[in-house]
KOLKE-386308 format. One line per 4 residues: number of its first residue (from 1); their letters; for each residue x, y, z of N, C-alpha, C. Coordinates in nm, 4 decimals, padded with zeros to 6 digits, always signed. Example, Ala and Ser with C-alpha at 12.3 -4.5 7.8 and 13.67 -1.06 7.14 Angstrom:
2
1) as) +01.3190/-00.5690/+00.7800/+01.2300/-00.4500/+00.7800/+01.3200/-00.3300/+00.7800 ~ +01.2850/-00.2250/+00.7080/+01.3670/-00.1060/+00.7140/+01.2900/+00.0030/+00.7870
***
This chain:
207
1) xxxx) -14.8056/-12.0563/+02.0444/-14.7488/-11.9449/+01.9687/-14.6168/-11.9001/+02.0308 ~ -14.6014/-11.8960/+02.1692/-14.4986/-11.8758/+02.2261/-14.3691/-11.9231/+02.1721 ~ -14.3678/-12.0668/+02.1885/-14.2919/-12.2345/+02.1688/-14.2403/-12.1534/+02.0217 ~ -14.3264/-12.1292/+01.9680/-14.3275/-12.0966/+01.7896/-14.2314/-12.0182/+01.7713
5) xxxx) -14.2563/-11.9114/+01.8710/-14.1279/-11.7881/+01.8030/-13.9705/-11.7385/+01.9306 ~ -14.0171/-11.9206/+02.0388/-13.8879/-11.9258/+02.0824/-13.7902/-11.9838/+01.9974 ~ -13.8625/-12.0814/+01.9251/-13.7837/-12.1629/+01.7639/-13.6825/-12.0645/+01.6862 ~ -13.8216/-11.9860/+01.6693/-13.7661/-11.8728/+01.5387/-13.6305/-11.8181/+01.5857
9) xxxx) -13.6759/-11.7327/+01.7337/-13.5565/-11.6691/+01.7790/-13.4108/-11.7413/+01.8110 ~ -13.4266/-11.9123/+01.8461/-13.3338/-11.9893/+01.8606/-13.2647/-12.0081/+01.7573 ~ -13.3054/-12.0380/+01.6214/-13.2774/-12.0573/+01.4965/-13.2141/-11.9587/+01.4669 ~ -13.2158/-11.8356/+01.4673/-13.1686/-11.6907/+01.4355/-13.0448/-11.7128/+01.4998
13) xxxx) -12.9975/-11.7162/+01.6180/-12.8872/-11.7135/+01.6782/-12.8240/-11.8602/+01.6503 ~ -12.8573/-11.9555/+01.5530/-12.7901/-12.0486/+01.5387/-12.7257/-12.0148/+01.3878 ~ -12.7800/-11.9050/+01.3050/-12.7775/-11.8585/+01.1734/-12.6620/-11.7980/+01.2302 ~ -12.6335/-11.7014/+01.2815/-12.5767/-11.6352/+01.3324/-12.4649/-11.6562/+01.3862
17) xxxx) -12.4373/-11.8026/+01.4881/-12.3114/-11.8333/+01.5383/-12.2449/-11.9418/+01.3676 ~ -12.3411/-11.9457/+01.3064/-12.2634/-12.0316/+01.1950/-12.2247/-11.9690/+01.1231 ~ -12.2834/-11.8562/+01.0806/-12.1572/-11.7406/+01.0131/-12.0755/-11.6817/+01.0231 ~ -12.0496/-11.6857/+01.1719/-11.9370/-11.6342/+01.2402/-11.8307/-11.7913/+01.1941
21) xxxx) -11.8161/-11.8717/+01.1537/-11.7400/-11.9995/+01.1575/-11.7237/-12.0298/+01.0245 ~ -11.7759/-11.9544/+00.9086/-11.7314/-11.9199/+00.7860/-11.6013/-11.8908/+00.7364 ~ -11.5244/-11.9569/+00.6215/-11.4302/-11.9247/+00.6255/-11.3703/-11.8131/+00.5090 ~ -11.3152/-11.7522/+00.5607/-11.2648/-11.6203/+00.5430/-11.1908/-11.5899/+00.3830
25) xxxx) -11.2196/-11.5518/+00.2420/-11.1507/-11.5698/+00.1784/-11.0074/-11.5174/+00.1359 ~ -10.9200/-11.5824/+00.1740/-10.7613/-11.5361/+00.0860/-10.7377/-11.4026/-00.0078 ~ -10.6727/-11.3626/-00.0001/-10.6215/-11.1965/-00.0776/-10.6578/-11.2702/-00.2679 ~ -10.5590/-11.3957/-00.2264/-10.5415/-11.4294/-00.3688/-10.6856/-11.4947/-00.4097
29) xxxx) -10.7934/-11.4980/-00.3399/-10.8878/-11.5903/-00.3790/-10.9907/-11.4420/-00.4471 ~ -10.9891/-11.3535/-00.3621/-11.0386/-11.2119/-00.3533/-10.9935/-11.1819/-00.4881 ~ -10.8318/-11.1506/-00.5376/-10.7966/-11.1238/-00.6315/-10.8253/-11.2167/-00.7813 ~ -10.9206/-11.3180/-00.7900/-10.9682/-11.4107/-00.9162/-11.0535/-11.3795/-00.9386
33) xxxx) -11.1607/-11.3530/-00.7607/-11.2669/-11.3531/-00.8071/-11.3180/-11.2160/-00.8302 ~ -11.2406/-11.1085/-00.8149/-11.2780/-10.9870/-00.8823/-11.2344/-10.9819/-01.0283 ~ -11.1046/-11.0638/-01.0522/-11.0450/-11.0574/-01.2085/-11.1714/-11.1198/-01.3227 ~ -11.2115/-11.2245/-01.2237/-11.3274/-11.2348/-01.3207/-11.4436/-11.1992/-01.3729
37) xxxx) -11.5162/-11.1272/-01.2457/-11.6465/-11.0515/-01.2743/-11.6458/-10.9244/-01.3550 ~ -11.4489/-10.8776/-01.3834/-11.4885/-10.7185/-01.4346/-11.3877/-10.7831/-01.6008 ~ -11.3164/-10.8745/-01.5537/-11.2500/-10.9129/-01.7004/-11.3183/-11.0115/-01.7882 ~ -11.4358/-11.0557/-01.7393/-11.5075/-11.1470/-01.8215/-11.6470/-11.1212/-01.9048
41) xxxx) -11.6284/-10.9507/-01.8613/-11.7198/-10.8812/-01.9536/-11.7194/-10.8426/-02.0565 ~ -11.8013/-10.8614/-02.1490/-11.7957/-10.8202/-02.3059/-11.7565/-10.6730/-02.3320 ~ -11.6572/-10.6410/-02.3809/-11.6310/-10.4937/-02.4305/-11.6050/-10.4348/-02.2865 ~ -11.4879/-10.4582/-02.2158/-11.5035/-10.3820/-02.0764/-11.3672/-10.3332/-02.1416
45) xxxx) -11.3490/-10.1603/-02.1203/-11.2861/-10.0706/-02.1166/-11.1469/-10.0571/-01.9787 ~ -11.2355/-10.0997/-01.8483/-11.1688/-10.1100/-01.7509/-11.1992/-10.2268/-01.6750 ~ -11.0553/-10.2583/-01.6045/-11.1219/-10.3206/-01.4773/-11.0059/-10.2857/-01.3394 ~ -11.0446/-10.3189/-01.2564/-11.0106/-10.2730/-01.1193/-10.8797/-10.3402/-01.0452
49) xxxx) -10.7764/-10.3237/-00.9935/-10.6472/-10.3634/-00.9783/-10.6873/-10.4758/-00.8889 ~ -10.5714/-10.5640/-00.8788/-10.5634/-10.7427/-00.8194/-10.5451/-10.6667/-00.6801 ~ -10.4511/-10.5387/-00.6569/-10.3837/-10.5603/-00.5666/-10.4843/-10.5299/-00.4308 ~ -10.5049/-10.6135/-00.3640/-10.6191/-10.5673/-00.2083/-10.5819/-10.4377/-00.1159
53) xxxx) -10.4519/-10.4117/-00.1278/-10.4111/-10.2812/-00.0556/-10.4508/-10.1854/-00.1049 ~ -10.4879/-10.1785/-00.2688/-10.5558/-10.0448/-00.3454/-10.6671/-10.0966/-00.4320 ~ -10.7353/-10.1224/-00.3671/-10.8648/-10.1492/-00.4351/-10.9483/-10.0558/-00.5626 ~ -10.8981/-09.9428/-00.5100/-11.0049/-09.8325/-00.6168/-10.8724/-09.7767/-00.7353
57) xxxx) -10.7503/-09.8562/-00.7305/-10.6684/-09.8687/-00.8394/-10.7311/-09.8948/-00.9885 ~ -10.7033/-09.8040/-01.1133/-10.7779/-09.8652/-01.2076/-10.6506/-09.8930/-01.3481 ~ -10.6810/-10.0155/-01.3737/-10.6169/-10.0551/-01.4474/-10.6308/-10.0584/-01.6189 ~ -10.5637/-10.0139/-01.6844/-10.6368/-10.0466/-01.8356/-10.5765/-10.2306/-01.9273
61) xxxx) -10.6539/-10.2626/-01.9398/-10.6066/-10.3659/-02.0039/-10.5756/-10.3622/-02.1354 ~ -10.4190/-10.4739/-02.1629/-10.3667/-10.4408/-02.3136/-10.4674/-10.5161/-02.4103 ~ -10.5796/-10.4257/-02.4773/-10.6186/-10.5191/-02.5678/-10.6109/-10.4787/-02.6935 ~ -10.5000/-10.3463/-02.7251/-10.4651/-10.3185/-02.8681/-10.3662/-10.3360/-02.8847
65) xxxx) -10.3668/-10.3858/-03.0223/-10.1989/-10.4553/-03.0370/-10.2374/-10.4622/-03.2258 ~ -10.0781/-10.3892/-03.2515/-10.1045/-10.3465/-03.4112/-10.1297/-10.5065/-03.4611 ~ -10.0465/-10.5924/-03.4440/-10.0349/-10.7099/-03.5217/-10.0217/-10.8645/-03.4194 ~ -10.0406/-10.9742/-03.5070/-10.0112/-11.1345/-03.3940/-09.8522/-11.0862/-03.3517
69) xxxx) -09.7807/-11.0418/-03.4380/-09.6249/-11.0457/-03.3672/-09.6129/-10.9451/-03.2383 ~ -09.6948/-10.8099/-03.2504/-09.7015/-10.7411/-03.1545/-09.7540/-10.7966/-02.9820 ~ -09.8934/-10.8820/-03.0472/-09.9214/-10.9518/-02.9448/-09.8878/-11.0619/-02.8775 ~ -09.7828/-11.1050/-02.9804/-09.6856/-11.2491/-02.8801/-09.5965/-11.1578/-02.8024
73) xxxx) -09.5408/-11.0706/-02.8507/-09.4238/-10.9834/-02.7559/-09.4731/-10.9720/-02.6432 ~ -09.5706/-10.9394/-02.6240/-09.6822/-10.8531/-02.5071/-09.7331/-10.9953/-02.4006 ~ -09.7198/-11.0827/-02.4790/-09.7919/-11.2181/-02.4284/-09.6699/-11.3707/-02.4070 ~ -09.5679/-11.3242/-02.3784/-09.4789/-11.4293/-02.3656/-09.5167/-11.5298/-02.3043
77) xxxx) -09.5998/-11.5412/-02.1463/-09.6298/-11.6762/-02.1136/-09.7872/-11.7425/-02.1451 ~ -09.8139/-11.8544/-02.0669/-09.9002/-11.9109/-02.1303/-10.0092/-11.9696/-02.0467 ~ -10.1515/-11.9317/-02.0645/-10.2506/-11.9874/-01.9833/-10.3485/-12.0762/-02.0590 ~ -10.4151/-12.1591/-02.0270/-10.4943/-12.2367/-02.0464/-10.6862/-12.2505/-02.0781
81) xxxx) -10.7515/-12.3006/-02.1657/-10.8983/-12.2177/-02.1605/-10.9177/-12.3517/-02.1774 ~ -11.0532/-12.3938/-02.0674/-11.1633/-12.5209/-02.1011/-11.2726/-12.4886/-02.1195 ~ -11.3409/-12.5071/-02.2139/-11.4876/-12.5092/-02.2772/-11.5868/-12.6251/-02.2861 ~ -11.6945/-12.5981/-02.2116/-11.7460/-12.6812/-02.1828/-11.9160/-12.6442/-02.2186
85) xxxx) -11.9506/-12.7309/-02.3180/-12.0537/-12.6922/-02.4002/-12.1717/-12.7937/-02.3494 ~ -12.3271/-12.7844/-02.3064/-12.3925/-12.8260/-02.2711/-12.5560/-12.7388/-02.3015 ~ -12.6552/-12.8494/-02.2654/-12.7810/-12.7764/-02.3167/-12.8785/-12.8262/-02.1619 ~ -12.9782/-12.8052/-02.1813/-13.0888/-12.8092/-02.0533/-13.0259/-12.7854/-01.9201
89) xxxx) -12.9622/-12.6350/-01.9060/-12.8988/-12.5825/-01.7366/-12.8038/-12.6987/-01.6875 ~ -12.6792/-12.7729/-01.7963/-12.6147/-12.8353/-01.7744/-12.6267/-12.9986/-01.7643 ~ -12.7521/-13.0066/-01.8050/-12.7759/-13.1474/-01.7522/-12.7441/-13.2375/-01.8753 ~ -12.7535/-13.1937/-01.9816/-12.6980/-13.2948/-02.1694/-12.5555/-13.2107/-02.1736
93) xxxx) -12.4780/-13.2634/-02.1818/-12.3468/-13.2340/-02.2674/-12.3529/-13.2371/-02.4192 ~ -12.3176/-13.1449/-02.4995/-12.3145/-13.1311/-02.6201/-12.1947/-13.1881/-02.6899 ~ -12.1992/-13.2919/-02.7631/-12.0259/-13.3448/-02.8229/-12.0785/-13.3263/-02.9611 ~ -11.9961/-13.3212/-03.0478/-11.9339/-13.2527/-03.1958/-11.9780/-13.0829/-03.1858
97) xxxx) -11.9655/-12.9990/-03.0863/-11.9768/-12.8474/-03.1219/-11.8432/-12.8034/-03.1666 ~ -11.8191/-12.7363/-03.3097/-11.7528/-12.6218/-03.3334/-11.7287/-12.5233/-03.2269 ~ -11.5549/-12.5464/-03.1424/-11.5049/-12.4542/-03.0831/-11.4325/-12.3449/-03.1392 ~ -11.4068/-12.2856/-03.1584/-11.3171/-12.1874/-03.2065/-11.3031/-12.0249/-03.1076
101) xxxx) -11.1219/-12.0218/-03.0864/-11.1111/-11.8967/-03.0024/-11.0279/-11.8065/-03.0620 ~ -11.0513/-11.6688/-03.0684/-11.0106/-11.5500/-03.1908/-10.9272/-11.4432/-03.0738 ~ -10.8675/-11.3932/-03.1356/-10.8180/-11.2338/-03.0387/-10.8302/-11.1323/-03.1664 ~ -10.8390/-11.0616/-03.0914/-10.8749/-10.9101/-03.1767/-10.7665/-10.8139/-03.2149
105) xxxx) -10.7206/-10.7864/-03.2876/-10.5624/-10.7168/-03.3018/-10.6310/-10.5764/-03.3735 ~ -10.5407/-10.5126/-03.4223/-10.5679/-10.3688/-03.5708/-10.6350/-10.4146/-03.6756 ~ -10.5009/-10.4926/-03.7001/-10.5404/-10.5308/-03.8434/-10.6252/-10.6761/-03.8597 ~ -10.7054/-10.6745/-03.7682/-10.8383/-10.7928/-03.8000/-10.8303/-10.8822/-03.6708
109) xxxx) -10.9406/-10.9882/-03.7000/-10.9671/-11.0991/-03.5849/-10.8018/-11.2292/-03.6590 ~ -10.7614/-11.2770/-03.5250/-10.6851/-11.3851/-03.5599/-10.7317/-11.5212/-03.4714 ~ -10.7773/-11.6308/-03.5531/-10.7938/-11.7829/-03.4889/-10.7099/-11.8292/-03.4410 ~ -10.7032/-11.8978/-03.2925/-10.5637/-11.9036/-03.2424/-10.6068/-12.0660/-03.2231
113) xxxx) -10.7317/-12.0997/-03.2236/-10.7702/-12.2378/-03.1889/-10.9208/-12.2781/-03.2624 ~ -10.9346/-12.4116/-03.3012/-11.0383/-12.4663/-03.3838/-11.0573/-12.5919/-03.3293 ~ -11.1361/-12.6603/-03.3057/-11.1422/-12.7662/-03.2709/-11.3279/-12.8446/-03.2560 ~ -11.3248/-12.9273/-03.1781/-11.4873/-13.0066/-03.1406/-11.4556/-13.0131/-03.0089
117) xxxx) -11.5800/-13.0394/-02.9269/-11.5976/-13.0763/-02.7959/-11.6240/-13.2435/-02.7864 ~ -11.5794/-13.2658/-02.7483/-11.5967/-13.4357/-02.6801/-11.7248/-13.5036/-02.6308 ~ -11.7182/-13.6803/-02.6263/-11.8338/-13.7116/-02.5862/-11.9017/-13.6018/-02.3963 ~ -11.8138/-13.6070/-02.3608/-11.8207/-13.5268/-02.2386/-11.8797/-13.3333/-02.2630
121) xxxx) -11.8966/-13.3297/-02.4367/-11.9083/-13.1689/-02.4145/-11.7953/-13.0709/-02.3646 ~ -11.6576/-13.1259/-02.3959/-11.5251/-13.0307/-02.3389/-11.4442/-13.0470/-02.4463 ~ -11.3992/-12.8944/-02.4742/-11.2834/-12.9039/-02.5632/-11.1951/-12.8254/-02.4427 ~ -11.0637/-12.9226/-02.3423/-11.0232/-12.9101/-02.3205/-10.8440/-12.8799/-02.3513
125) xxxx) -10.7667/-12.8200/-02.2933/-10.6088/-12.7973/-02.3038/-10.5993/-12.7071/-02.4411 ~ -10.6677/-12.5886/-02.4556/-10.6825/-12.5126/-02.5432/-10.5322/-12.4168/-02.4852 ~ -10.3816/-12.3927/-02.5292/-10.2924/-12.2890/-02.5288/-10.3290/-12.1554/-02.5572 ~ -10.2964/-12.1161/-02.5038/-10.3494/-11.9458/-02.4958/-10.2246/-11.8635/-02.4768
129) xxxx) -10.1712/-11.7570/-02.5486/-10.1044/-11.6879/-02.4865/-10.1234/-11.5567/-02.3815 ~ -10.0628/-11.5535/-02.2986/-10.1161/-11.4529/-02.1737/-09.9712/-11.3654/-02.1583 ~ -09.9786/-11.2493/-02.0516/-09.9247/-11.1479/-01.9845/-09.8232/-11.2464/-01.8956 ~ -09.6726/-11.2348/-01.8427/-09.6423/-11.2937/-01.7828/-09.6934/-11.2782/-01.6162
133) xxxx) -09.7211/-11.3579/-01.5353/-09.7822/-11.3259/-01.3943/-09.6993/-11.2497/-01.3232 ~ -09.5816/-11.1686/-01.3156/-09.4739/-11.0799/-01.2712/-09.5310/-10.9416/-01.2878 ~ -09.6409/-10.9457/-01.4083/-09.7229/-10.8181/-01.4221/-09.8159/-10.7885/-01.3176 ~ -09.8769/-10.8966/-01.2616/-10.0134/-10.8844/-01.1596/-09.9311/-10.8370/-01.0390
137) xxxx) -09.7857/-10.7881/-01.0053/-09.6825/-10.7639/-00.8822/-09.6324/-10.6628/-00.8858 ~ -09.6319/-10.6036/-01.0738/-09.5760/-10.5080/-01.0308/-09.7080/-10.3561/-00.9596 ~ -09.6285/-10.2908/-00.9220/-09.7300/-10.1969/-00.8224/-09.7578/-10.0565/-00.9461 ~ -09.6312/-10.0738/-01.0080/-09.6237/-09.9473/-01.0941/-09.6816/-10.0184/-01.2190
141) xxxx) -09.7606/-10.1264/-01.2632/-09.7961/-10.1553/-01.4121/-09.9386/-10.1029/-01.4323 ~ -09.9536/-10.0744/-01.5157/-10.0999/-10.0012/-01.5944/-10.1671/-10.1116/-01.7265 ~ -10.1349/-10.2654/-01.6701/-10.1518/-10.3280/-01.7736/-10.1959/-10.4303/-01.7649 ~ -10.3427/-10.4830/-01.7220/-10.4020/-10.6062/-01.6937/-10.2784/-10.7366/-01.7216
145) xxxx) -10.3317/-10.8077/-01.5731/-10.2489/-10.9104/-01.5989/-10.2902/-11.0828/-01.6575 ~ -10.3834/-11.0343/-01.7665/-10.4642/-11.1474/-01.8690/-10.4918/-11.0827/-01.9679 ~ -10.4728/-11.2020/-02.0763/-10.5438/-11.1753/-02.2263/-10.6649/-11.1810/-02.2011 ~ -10.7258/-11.1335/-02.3203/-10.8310/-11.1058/-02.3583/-10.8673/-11.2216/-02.4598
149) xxxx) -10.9963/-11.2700/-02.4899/-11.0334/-11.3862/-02.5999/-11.1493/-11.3435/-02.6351 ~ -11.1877/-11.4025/-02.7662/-11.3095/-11.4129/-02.7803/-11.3517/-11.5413/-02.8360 ~ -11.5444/-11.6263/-02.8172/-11.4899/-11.7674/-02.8515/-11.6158/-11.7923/-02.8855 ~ -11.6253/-11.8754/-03.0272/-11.7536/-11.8932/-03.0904/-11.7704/-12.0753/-03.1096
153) xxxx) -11.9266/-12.0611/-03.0388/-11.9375/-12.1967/-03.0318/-12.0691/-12.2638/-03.1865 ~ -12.0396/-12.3189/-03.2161/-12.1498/-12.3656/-03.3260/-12.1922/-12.5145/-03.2875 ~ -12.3106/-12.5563/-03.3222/-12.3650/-12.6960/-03.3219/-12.4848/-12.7061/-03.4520 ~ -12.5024/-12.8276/-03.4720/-12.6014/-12.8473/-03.5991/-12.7596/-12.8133/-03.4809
157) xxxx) -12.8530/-12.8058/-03.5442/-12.9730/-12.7463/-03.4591/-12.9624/-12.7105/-03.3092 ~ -12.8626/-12.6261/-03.3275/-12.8609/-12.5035/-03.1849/-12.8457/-12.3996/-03.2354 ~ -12.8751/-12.2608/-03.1498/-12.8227/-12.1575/-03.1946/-12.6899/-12.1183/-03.1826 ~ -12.5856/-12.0715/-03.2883/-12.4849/-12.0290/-03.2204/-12.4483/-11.9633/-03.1483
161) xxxx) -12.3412/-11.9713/-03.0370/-12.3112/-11.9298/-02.8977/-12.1803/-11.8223/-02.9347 ~ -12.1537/-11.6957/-02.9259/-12.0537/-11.6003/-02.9000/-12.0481/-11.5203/-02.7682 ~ -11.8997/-11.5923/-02.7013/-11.8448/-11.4773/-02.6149/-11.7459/-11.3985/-02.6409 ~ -11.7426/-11.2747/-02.5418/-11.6449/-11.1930/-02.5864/-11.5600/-11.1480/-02.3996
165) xxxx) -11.4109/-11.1091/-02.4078/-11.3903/-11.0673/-02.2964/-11.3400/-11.1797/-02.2188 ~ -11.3040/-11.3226/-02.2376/-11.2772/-11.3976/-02.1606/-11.1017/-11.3916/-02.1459 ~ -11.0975/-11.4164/-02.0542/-10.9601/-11.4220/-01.9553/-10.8616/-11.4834/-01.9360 ~ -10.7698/-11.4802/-02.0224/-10.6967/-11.5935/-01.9764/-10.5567/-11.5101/-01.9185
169) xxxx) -10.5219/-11.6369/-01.8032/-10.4136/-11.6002/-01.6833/-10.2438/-11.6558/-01.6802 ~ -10.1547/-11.6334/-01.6430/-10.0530/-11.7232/-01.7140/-10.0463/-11.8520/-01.6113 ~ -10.0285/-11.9626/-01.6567/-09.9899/-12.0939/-01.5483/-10.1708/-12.0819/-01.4634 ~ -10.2326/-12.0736/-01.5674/-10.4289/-12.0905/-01.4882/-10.4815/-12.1348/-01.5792
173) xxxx) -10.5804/-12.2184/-01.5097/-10.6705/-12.2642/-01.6197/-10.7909/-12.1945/-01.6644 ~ -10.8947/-12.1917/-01.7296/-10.9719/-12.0628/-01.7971/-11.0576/-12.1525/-01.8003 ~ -11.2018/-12.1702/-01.6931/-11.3055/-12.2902/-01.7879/-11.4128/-12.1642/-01.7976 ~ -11.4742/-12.1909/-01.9415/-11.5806/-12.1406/-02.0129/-11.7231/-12.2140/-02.0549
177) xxxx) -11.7852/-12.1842/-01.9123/-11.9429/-12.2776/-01.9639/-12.0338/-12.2321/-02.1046 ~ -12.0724/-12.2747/-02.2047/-12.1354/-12.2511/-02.2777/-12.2490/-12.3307/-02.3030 ~ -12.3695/-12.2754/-02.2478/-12.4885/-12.2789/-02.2874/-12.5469/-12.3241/-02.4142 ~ -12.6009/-12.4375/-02.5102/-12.6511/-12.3644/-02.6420/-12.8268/-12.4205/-02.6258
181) xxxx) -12.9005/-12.3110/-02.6978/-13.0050/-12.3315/-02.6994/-13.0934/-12.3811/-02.8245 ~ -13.1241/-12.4802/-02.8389/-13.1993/-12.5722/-02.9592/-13.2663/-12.5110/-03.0144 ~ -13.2947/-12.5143/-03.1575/-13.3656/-12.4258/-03.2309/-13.4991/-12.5359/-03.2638 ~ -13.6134/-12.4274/-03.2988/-13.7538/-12.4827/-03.2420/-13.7799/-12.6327/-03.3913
185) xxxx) -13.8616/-12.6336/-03.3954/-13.9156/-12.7884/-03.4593/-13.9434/-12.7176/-03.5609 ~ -13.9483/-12.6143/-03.6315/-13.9326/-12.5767/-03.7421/-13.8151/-12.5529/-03.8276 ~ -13.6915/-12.5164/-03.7332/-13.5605/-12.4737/-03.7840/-13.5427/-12.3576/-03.7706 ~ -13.6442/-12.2609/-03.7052/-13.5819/-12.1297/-03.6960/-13.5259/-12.0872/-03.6150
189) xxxx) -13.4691/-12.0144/-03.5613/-13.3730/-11.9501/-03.4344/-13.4382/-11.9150/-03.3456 ~ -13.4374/-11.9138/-03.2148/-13.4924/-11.8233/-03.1464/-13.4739/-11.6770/-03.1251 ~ -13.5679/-11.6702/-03.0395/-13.5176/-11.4741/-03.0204/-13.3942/-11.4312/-02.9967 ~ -13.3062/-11.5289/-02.9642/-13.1253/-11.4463/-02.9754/-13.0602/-11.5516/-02.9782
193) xxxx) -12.9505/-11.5634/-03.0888/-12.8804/-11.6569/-03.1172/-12.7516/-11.6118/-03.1004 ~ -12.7292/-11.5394/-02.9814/-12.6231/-11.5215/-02.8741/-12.6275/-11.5768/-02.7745 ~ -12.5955/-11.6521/-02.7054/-12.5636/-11.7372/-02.5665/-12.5339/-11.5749/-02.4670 ~ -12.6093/-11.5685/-02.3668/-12.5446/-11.5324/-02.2758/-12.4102/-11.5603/-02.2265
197) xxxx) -12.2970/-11.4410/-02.1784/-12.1708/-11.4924/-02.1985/-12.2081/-11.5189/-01.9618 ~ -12.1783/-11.6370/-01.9435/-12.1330/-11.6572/-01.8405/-12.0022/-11.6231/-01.7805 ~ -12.0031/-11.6360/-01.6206/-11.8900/-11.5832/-01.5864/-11.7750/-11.6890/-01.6193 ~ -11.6217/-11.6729/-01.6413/-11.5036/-11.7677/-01.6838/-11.4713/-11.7779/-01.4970
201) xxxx) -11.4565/-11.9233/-01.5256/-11.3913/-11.9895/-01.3526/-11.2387/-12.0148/-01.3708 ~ -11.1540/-11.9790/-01.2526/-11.0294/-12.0110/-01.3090/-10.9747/-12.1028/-01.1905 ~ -10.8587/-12.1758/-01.2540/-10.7915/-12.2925/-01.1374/-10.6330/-12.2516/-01.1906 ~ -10.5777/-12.2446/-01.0496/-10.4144/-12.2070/-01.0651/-10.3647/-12.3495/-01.0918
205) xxx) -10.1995/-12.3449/-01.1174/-10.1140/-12.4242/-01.1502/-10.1115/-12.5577/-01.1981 ~ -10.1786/-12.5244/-01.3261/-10.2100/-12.6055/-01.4524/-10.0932/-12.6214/-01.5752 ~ -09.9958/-12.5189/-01.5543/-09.8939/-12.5279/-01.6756/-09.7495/-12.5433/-01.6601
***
């Protein structure tokens, strides 16, 4: 019994010197991965500034915009969204799903992209217009520095998949896992024929 919980205690201090040898994440790595957990939420009102020196900074994001012309003004540069559609916790890729990605303006929803996913389950190099990245610097802006999307996935016997709130960055790539779940041996839907919206992963200097 002794032997037993000299192990334990040895093991503990080996937990211990290996987390100390962890590596440390980057301002800018800090700044994605908060952009994503509060900008990749459905209907989020706020989310919390990039900048690490003011953390409890709160930012509103531009997501009203009277018209598409209003929102190209607002959106001069350009980020990137990959969608990647799959069934059983990633393990089947889904190819022929109905992609389609919308933004939300005043005067109604506008389709900015339509397409299928591939034998691979990816409808990749989807254009997006975004905020120019000069916004995420300035100190004085009150104006998220990403669009906003929303993106509906369809397949023949699945349920259809809607997210809302996804992110896109300027000169980043935007990948969007989508889940779909098979509808039963009768044809009916299951209990929610909403996909959980997963979190959006992003990769810099893509454009």
């Amino acid at each position: 019994m002794h032997n037993f919980e000299d192990i334990i205690e040895k093991y503990k201090r080996e937990l211990v010197e290996f987390s100390k040898q962890l590596p440390i994440h980057t301002p800018i790595e800090e700044e994605y991965r908060e952009a994503v957990s509060t900008a990749a939420q459905p209907q989020q009102e706020e989310s919390r500034s990039f900048r690490a020196d003011e953390p409890e900074t709160v930012i509103t994001p531009a997501v009203s915009f009277a018209d598409y012309d209003d929102f190209l003004a607002n959106n001069p540069s350009q980020g990137i969204l990959r969608v990647q559609v799959f069934a059983a916790d990633r393990s089947f890729p889904i190819s022929g799903a109905s992609v389609r990605v919308f933004v939300r303006l005043n005067d109604g929803e506008r389709e900015l992209f339509s397409g299928v996913s591939d034998a691979d389950g990816v409808a990749d190099g989807i254009i997006l217009p975004a905020p120019d990245s000069s916004v995420s610097f300035d100190e004085n802006s009150t104006v998220a520095p990403y669009a906003v999307y929303s993106l509906r996935v369809n397949r023949q016997n699945y349920a259809p998949a809607s997210f809302d709130g996804i992110p896109v960055f300027d000169s980043v790539k935007s990948i969007q896992p989508v889940e779909l779940i098979p509808l039963s041996m009768n044809g009916s839907t299951p209990d929610t024929d909403t996909v959980r919206n997963e979190s959006t992963t992003l990769f810099g200097g893509v454009v």
